[in-house]
Steps between C-alpha positions, in 0.01 A plus 500: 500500500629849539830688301606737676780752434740695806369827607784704323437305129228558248346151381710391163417143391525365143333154536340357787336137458401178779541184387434113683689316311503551106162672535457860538278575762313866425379725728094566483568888653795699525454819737734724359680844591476784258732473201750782473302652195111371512445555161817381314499151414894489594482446849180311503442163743407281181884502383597302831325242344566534098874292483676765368747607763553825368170614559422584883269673744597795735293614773462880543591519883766320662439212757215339307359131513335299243255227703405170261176335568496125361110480578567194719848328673735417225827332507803689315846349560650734201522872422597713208601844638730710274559867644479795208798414297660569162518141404854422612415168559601215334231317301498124407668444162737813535871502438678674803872480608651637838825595484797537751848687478809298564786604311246579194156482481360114461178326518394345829165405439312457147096379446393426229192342434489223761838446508707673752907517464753599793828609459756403808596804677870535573621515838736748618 
């Protein structure tokens, strides 16, 4: 299986990982691209795989590939790819609200837990 970034963009990728089913299915190779720095561990090729999404890998050119070798043919019908982020994501078990602006500011949308709770949006 091969990752492979546009011509113009450097390789950024937080967490890469295959999956059939439930079961993660791990690559037996990786051939990898140079990371940005060789010898700092930040931008190593181990953190695509550490879950921790603020960890990540660069490559040092742009237009790279990273090419997975499963050792044999492998079924994957799920994968985990999160790009380099800064963990704006919401996470199971967080509290998040979106708001909207009608004639003051009110809740639309509210999670909490595994409950969710809408609001009815006014019409105009």
């Amino acid at each position: 299986m091969r990752y492979k970034v546009r011509e113009d963009s450097f390789l950024e990728l937080a967490e890469l990982h295959f999956y059939q089913d439930r079961q993660e299915v791990k690559p037996v190779n990786i051939v990898a691209c140079e990371p940005y720095y060789a010898n700092d561990d930040e931008f190593k090729l181990a953190n695509c795989f550490d879950y921790d999404p603020l960890t990540y890998f660069l490559s040092k050119t742009e237009g790279q590939e990273l090419i997975f070798d499963f050792g044999s043919e492998v079924l994957i019908n799920k994968i985990l790819c999160i790009p380099r982020n800064d963990d704006n994501f919401i996470r199971p078990g967080d509290t998040y609200e979106l708001f909207y602006w009608g004639k003051e500011e009110e809740v639309f949308f509210l999670r909490d837990g595994e409950q969710f709770f809408v609001n009815s949006l006014p019409i105009d």
